[in-house]
mmCIF file of the N, C-alpha and C atoms, coordinates in Angstrom:
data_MODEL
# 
_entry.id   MODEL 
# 
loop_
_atom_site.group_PDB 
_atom_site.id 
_atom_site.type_symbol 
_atom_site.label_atom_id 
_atom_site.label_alt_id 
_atom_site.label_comp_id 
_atom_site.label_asym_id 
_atom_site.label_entity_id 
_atom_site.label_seq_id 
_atom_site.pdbx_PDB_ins_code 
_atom_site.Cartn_x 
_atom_site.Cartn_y 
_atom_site.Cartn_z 
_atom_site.occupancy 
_atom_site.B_iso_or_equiv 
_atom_site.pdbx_formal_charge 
_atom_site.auth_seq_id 
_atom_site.auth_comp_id 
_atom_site.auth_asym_id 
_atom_site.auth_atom_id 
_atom_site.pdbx_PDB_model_num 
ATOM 1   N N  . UNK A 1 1  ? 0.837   -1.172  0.000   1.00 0.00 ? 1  UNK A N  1 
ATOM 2   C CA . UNK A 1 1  ? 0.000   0.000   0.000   1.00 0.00 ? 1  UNK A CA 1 
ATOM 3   C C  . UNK A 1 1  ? 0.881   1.233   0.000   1.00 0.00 ? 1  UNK A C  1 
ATOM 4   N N  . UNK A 1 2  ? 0.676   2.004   -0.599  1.00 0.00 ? 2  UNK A N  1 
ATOM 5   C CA . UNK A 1 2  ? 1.009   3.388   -0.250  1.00 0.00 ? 2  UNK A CA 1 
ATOM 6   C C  . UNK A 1 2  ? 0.299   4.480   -0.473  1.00 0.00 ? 2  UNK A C  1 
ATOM 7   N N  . UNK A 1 3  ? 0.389   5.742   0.151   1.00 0.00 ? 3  UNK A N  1 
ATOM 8   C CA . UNK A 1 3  ? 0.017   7.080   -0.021  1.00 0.00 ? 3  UNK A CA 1 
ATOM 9   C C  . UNK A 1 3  ? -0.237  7.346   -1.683  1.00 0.00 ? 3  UNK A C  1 
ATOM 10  N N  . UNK A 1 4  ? -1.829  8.016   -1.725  1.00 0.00 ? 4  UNK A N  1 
ATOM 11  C CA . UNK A 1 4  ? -1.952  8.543   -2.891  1.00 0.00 ? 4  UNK A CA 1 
ATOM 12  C C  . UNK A 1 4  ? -1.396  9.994   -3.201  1.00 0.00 ? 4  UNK A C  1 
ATOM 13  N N  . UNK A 1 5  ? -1.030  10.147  -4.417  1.00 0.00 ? 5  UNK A N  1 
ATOM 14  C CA . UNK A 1 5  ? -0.175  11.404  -4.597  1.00 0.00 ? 5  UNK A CA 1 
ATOM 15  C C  . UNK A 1 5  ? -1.016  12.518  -4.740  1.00 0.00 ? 5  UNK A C  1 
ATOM 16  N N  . UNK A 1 6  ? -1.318  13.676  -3.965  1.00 0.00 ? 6  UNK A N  1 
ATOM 17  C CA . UNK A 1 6  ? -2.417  14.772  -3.946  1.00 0.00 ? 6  UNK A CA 1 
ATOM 18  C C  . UNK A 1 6  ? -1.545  15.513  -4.596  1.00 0.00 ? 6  UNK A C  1 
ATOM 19  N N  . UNK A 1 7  ? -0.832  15.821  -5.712  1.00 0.00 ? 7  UNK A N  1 
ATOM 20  C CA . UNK A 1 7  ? -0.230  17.269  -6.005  1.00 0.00 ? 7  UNK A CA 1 
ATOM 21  C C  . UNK A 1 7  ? -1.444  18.375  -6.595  1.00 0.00 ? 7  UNK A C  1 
ATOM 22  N N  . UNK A 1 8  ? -2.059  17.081  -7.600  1.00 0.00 ? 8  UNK A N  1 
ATOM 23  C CA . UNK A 1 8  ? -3.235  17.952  -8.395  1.00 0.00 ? 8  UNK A CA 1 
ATOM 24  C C  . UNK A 1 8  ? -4.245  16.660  -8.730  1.00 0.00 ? 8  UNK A C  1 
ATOM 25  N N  . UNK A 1 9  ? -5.455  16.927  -9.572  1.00 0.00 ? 9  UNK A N  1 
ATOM 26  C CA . UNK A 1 9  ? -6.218  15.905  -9.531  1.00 0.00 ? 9  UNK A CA 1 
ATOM 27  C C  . UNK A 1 9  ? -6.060  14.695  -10.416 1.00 0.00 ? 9  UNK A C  1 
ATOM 28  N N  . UNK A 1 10 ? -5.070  15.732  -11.715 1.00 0.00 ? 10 UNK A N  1 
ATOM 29  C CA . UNK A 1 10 ? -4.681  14.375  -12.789 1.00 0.00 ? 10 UNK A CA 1 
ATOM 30  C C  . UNK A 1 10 ? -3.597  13.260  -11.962 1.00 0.00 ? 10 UNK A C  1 
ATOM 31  N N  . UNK A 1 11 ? -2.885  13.935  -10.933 1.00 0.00 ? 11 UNK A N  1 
ATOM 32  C CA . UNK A 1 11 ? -1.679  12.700  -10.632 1.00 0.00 ? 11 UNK A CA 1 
ATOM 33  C C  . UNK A 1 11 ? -2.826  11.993  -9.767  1.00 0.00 ? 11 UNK A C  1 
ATOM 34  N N  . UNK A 1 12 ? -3.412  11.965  -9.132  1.00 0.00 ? 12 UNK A N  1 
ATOM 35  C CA . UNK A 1 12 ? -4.572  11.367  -8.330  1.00 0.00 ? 12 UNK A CA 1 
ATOM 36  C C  . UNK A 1 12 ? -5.390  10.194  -9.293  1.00 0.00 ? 12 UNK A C  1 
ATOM 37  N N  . UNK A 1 13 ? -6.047  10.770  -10.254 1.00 0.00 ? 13 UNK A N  1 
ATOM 38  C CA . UNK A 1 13 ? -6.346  10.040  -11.488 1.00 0.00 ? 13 UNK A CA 1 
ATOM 39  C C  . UNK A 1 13 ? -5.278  8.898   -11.667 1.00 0.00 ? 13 UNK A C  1 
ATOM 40  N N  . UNK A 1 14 ? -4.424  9.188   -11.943 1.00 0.00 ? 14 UNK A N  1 
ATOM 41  C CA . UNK A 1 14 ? -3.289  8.269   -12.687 1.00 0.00 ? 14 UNK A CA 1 
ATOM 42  C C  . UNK A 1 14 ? -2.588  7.246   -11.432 1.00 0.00 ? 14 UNK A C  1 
ATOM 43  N N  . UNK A 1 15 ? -2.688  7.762   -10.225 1.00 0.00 ? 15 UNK A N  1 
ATOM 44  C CA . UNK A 1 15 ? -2.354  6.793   -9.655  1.00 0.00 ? 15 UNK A CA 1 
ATOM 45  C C  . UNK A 1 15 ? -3.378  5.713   -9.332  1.00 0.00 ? 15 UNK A C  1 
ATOM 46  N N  . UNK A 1 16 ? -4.537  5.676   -9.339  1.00 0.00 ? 16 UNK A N  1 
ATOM 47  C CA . UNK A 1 16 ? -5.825  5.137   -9.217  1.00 0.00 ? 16 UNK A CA 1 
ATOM 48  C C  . UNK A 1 16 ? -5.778  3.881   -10.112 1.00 0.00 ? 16 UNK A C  1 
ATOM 49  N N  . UNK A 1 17 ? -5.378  4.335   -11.361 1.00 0.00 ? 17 UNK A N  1 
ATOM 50  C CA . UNK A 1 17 ? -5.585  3.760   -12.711 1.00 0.00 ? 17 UNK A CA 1 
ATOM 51  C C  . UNK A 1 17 ? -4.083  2.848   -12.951 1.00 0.00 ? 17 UNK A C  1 
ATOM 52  N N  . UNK A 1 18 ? -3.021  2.563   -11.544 1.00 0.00 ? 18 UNK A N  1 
ATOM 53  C CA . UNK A 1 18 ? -1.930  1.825   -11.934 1.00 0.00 ? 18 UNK A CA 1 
ATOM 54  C C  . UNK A 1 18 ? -2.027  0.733   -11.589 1.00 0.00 ? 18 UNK A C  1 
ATOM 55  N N  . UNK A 1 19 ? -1.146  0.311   -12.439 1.00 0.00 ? 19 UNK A N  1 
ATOM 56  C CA . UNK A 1 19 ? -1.267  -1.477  -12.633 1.00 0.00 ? 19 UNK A CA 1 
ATOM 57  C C  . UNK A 1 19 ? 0.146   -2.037  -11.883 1.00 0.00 ? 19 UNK A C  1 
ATOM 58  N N  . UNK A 1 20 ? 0.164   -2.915  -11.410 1.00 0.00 ? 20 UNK A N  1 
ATOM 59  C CA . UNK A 1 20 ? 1.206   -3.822  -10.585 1.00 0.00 ? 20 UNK A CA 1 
ATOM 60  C C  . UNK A 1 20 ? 1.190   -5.050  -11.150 1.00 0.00 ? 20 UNK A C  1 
ATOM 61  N N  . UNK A 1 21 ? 2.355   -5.729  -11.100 1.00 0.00 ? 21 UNK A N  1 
ATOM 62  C CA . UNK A 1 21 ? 2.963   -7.255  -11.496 1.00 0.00 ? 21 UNK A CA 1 
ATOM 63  C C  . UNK A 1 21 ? 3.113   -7.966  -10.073 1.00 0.00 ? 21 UNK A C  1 
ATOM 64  N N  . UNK A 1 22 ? 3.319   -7.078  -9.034  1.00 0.00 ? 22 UNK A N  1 
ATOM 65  C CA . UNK A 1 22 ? 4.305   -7.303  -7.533  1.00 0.00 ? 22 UNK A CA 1 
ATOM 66  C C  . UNK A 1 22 ? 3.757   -7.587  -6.858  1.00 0.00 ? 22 UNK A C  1 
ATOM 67  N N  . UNK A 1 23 ? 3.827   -8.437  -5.802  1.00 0.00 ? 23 UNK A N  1 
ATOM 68  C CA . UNK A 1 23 ? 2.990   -8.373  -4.601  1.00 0.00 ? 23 UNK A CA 1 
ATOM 69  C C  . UNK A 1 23 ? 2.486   -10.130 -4.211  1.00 0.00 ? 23 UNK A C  1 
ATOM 70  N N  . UNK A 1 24 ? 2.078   -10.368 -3.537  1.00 0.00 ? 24 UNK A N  1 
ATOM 71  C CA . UNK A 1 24 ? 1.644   -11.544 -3.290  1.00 0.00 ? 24 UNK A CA 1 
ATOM 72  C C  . UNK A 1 24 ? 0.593   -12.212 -4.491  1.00 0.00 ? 24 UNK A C  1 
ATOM 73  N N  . UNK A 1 25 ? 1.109   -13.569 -4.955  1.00 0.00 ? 25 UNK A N  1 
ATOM 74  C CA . UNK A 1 25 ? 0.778   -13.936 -5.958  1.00 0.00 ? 25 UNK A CA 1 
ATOM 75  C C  . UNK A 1 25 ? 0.705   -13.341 -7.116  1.00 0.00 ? 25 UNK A C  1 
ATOM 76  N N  . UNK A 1 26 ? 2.388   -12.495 -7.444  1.00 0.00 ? 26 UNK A N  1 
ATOM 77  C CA . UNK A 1 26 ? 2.806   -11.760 -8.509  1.00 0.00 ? 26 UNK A CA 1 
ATOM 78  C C  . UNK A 1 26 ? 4.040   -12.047 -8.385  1.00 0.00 ? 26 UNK A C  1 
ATOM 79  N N  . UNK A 1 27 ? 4.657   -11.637 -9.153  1.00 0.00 ? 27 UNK A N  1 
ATOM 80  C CA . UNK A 1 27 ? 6.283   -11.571 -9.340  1.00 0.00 ? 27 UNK A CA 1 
ATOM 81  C C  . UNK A 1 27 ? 6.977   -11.158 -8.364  1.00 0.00 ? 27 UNK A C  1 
ATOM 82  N N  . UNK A 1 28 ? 8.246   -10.977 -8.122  1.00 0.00 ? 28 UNK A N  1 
ATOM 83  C CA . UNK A 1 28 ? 9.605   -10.085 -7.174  1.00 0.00 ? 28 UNK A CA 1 
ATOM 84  C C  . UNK A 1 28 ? 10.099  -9.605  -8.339  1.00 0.00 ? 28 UNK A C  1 
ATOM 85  N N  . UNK A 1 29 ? 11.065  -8.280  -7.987  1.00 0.00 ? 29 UNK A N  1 
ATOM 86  C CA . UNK A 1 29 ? 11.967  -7.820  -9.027  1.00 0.00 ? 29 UNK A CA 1 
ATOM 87  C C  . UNK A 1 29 ? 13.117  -8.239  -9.195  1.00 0.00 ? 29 UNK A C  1 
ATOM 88  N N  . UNK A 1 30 ? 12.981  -9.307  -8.306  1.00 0.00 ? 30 UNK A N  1 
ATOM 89  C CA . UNK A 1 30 ? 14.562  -10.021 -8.770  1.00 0.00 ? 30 UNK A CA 1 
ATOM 90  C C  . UNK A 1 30 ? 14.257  -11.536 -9.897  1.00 0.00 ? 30 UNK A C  1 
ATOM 91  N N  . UNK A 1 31 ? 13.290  -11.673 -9.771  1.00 0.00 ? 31 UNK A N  1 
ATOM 92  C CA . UNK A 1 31 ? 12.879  -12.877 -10.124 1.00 0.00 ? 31 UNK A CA 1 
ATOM 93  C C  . UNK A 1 31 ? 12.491  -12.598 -11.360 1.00 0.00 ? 31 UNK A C  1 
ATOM 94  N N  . UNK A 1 32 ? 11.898  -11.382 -11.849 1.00 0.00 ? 32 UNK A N  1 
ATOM 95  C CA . UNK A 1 32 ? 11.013  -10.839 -13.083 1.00 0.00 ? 32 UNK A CA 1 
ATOM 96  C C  . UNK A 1 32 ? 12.195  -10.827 -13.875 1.00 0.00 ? 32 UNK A C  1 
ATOM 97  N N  . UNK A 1 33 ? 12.224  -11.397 -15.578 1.00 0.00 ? 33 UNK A N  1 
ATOM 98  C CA . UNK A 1 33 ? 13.126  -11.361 -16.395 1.00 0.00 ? 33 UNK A CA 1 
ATOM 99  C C  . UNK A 1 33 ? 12.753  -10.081 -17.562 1.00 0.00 ? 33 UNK A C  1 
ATOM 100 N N  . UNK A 1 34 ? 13.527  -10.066 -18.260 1.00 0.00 ? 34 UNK A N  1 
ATOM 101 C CA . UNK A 1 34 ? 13.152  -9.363  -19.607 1.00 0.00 ? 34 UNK A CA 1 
ATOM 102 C C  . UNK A 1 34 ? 12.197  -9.830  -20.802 1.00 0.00 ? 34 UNK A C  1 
ATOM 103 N N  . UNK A 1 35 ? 11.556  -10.846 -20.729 1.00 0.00 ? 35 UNK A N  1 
ATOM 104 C CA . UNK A 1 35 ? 10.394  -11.326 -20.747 1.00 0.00 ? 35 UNK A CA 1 
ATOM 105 C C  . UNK A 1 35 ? 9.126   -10.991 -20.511 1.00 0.00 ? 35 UNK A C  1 
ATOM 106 N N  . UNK A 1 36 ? 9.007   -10.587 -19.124 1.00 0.00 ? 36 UNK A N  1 
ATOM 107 C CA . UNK A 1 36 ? 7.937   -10.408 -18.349 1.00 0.00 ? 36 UNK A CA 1 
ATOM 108 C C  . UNK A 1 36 ? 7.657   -9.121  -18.389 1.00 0.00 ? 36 UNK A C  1 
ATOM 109 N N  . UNK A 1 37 ? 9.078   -8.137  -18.478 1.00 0.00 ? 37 UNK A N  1 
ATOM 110 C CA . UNK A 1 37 ? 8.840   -6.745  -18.592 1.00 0.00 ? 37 UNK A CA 1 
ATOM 111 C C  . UNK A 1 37 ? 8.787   -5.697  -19.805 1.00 0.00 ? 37 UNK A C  1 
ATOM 112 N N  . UNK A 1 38 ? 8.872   -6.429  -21.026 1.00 0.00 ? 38 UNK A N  1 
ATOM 113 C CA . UNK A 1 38 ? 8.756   -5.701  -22.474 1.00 0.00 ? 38 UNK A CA 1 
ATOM 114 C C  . UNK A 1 38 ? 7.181   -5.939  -22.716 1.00 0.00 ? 38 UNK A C  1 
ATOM 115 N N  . UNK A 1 39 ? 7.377   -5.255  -23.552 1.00 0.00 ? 39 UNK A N  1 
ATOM 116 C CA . UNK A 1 39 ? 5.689   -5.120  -24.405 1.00 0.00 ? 39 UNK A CA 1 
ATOM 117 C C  . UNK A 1 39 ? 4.526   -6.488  -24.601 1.00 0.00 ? 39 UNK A C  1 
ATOM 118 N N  . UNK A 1 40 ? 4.011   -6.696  -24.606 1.00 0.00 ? 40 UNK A N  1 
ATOM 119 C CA . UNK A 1 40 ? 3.358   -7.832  -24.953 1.00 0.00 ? 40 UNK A CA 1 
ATOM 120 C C  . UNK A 1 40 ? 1.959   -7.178  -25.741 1.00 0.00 ? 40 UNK A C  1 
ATOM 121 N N  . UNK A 1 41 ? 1.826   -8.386  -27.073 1.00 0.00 ? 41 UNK A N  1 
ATOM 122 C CA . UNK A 1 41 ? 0.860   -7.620  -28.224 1.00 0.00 ? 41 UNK A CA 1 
ATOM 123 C C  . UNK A 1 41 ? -0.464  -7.498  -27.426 1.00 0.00 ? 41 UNK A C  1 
ATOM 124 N N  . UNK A 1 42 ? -0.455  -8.230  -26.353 1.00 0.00 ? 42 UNK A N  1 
ATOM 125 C CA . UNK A 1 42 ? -1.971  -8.531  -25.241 1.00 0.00 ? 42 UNK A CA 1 
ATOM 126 C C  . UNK A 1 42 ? -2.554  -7.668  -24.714 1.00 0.00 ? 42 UNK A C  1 
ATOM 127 N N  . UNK A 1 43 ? -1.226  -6.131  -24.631 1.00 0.00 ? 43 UNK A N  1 
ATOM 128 C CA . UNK A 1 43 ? -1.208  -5.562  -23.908 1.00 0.00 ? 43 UNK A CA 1 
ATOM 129 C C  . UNK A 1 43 ? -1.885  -4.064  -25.016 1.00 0.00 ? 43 UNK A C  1 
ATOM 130 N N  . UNK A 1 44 ? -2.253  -4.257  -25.964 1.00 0.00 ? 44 UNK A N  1 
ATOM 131 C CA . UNK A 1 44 ? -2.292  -3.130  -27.628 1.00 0.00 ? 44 UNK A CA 1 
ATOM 132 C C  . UNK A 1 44 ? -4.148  -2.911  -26.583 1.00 0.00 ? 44 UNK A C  1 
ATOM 133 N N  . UNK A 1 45 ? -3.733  -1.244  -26.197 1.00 0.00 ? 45 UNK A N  1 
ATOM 134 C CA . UNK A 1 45 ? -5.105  -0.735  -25.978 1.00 0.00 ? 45 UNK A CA 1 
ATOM 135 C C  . UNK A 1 45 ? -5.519  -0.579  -23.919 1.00 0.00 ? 45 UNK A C  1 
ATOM 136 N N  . UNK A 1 46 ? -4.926  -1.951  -24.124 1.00 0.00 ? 46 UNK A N  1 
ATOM 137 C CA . UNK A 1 46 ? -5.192  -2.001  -21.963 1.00 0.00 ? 46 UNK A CA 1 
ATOM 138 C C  . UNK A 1 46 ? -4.371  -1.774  -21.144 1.00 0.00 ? 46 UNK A C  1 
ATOM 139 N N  . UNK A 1 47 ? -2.720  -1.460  -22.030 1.00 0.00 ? 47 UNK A N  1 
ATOM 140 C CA . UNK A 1 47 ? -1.972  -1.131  -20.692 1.00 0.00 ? 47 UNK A CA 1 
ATOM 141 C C  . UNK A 1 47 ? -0.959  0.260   -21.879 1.00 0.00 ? 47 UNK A C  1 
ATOM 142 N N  . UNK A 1 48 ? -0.883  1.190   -20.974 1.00 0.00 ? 48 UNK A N  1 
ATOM 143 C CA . UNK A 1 48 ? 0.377   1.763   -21.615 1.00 0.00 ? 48 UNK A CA 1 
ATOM 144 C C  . UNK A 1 48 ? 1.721   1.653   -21.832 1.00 0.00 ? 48 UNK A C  1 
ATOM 145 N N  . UNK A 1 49 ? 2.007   1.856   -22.767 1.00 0.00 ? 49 UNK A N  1 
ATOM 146 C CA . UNK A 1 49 ? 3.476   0.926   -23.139 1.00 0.00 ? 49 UNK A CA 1 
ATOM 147 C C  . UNK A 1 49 ? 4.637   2.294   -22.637 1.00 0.00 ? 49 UNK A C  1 
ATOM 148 N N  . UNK A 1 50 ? 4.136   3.085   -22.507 1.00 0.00 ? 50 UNK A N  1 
ATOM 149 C CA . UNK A 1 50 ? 5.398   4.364   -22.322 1.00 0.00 ? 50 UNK A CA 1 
ATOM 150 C C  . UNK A 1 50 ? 5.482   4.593   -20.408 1.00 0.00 ? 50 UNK A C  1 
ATOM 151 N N  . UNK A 1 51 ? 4.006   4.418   -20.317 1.00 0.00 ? 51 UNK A N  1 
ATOM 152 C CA . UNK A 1 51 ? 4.325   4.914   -18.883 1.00 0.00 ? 51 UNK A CA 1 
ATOM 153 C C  . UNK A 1 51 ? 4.489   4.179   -17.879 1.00 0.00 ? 51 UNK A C  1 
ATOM 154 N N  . UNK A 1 52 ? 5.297   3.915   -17.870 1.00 0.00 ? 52 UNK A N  1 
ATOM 155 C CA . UNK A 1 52 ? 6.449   2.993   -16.417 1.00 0.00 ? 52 UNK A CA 1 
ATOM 156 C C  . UNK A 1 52 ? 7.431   3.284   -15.821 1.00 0.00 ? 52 UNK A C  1 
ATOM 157 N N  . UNK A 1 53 ? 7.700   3.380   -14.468 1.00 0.00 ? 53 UNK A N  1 
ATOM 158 C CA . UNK A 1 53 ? 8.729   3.709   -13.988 1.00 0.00 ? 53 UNK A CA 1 
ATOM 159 C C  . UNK A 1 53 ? 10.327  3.391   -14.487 1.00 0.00 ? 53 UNK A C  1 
ATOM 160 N N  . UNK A 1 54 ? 11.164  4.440   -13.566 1.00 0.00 ? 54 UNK A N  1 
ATOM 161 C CA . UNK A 1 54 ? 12.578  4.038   -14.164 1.00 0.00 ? 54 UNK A CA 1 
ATOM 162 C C  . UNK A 1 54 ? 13.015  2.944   -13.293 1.00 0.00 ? 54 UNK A C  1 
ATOM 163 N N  . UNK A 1 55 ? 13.937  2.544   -13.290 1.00 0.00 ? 55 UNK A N  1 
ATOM 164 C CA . UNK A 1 55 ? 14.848  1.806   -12.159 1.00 0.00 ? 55 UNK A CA 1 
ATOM 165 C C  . UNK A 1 55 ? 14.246  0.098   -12.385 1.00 0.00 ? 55 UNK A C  1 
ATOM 166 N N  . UNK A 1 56 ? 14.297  -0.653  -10.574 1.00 0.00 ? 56 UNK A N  1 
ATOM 167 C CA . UNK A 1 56 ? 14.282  -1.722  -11.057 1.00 0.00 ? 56 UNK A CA 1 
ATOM 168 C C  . UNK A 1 56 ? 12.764  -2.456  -10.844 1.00 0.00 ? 56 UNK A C  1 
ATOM 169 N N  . UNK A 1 57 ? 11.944  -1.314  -11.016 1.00 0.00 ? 57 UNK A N  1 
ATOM 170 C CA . UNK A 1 57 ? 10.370  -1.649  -11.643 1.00 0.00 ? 57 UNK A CA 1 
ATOM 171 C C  . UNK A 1 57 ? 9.969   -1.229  -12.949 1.00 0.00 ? 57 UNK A C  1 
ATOM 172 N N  . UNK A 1 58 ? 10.785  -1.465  -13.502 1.00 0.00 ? 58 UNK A N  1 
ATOM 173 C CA . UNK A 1 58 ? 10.437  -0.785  -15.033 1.00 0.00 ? 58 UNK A CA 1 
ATOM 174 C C  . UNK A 1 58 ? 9.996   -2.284  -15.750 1.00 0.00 ? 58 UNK A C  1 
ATOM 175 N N  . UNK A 1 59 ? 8.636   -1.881  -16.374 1.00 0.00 ? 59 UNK A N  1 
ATOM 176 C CA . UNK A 1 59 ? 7.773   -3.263  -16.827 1.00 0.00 ? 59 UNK A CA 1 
ATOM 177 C C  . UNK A 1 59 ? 7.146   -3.791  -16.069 1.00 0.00 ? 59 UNK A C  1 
ATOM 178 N N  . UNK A 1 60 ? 7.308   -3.825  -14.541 1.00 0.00 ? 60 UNK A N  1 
ATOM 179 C CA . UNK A 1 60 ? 6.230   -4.410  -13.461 1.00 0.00 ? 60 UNK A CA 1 
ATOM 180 C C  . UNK A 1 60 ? 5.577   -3.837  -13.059 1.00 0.00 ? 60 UNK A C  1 
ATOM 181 N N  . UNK A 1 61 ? 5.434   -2.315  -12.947 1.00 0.00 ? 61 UNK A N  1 
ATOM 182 C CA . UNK A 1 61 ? 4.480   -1.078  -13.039 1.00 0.00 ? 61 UNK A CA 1 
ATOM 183 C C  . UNK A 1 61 ? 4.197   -0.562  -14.412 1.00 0.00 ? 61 UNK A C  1 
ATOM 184 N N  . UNK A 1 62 ? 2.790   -0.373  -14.147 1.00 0.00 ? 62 UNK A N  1 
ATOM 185 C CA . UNK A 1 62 ? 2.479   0.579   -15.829 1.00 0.00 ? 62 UNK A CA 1 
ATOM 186 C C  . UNK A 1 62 ? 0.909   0.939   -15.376 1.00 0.00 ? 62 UNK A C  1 
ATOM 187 N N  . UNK A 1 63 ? 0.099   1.463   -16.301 1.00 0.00 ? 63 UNK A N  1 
ATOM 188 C CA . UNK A 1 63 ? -1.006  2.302   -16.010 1.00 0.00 ? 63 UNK A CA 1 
ATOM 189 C C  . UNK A 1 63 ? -1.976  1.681   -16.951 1.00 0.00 ? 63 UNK A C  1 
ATOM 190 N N  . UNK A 1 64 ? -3.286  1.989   -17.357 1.00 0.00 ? 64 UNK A N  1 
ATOM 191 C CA . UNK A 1 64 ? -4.360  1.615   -17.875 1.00 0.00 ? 64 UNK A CA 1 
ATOM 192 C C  . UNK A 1 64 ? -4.309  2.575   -18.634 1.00 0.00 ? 64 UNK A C  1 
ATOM 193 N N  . UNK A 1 65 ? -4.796  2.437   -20.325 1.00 0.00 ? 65 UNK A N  1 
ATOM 194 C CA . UNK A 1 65 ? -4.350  2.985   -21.289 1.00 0.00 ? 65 UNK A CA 1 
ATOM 195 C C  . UNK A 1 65 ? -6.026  4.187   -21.386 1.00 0.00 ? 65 UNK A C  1 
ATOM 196 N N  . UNK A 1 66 ? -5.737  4.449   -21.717 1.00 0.00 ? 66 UNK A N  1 
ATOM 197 C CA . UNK A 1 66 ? -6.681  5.659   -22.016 1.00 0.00 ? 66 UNK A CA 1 
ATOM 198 C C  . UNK A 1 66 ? -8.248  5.592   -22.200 1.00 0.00 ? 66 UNK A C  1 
ATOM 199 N N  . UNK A 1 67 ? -8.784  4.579   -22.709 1.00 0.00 ? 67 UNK A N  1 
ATOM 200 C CA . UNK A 1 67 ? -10.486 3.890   -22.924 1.00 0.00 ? 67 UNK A CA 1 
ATOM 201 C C  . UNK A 1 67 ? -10.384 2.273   -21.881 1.00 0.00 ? 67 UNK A C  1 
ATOM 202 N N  . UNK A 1 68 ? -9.368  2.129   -21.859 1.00 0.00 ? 68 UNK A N  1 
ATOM 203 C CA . UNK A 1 68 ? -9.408  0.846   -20.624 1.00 0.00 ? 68 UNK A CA 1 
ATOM 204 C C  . UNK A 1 68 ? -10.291 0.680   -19.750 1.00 0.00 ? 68 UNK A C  1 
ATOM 205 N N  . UNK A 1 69 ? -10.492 -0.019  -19.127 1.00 0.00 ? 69 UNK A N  1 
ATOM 206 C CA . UNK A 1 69 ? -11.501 -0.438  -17.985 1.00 0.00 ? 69 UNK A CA 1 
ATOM 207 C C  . UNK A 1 69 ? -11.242 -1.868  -17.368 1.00 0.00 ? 69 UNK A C  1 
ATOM 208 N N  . UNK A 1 70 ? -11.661 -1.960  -16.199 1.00 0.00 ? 70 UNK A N  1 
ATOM 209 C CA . UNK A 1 70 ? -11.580 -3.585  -15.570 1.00 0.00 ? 70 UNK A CA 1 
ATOM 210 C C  . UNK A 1 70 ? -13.111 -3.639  -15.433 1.00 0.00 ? 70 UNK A C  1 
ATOM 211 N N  . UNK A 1 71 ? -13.479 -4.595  -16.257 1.00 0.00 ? 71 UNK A N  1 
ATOM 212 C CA . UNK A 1 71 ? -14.811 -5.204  -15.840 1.00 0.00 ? 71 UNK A CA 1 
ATOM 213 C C  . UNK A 1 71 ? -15.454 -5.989  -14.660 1.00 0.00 ? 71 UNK A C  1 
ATOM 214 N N  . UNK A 1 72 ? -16.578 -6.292  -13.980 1.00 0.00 ? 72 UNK A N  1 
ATOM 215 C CA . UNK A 1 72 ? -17.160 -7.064  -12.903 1.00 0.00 ? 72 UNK A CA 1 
ATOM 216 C C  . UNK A 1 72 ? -16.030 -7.910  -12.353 1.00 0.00 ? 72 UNK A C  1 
ATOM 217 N N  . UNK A 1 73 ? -15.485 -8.591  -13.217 1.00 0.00 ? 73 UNK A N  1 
ATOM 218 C CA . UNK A 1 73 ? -14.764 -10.089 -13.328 1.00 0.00 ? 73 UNK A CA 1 
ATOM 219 C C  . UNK A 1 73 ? -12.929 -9.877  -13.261 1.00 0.00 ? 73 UNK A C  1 
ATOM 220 N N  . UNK A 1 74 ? -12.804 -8.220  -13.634 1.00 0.00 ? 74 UNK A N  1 
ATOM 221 C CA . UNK A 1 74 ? -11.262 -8.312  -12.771 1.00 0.00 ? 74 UNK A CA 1 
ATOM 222 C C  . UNK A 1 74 ? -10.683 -8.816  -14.083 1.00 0.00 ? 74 UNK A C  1 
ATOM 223 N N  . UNK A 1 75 ? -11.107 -8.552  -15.482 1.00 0.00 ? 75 UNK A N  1 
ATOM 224 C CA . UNK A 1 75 ? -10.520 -8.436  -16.515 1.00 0.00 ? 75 UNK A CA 1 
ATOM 225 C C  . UNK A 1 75 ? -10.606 -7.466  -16.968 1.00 0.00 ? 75 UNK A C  1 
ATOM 226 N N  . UNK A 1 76 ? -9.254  -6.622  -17.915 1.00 0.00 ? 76 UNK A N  1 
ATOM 227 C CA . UNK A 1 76 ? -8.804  -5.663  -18.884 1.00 0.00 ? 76 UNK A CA 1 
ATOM 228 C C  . UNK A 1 76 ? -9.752  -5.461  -20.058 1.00 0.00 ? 76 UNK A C  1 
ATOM 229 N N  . UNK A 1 77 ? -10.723 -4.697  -20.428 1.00 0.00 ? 77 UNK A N  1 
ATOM 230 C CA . UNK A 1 77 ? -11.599 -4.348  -21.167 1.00 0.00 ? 77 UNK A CA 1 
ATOM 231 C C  . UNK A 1 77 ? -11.302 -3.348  -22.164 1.00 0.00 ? 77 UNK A C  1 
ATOM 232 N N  . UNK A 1 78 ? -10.622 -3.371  -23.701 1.00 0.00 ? 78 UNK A N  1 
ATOM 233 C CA . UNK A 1 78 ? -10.909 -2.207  -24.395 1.00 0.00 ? 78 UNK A CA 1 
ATOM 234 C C  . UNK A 1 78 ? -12.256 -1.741  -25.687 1.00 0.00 ? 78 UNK A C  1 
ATOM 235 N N  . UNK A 1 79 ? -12.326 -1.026  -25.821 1.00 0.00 ? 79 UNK A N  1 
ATOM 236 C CA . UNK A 1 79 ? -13.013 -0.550  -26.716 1.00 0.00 ? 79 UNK A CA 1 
ATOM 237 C C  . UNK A 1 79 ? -12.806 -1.604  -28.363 1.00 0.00 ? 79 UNK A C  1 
# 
């Protein structure tokens, strides 16, 4: 868990809307290869491919792409 970022309402937005690999019954960053953290075609529409952190979560964090949605069922929904 952590603190949501109040600077203004879009970073509020955007943190709402981030996606994780990490965590219990997810990956570690030591364990995650270059595989797991490049693009995947699965990903065209439901996840953003640019916005991810630097360092050594880059590919295990990323955000929900712009018309995205998670449906009832806790699946990635695009247009």
């Amino acid at each position: 868990s952590q603190f949501m970022d109040q600077n203004n309402p879009l970073s509020g937005l955007t943190h709402k809307r981030r996606l994780s690999a990490l965590g219990p019954g997810g990956l570690s960053r030591e364990r995650a290869g270059l595989e797991v953290r490049d693009v995947h075609p699965s990903h065209y529409g439901r996840m953003c491919p640019i916005e991810t952190p630097e360092g050594p979560n880059i590919g295990l964090i990323g955000s929900l792409s712009v018309y995205a949605r998670v449906n009832p069922f806790g699946f990635i929904e695009t247009p």
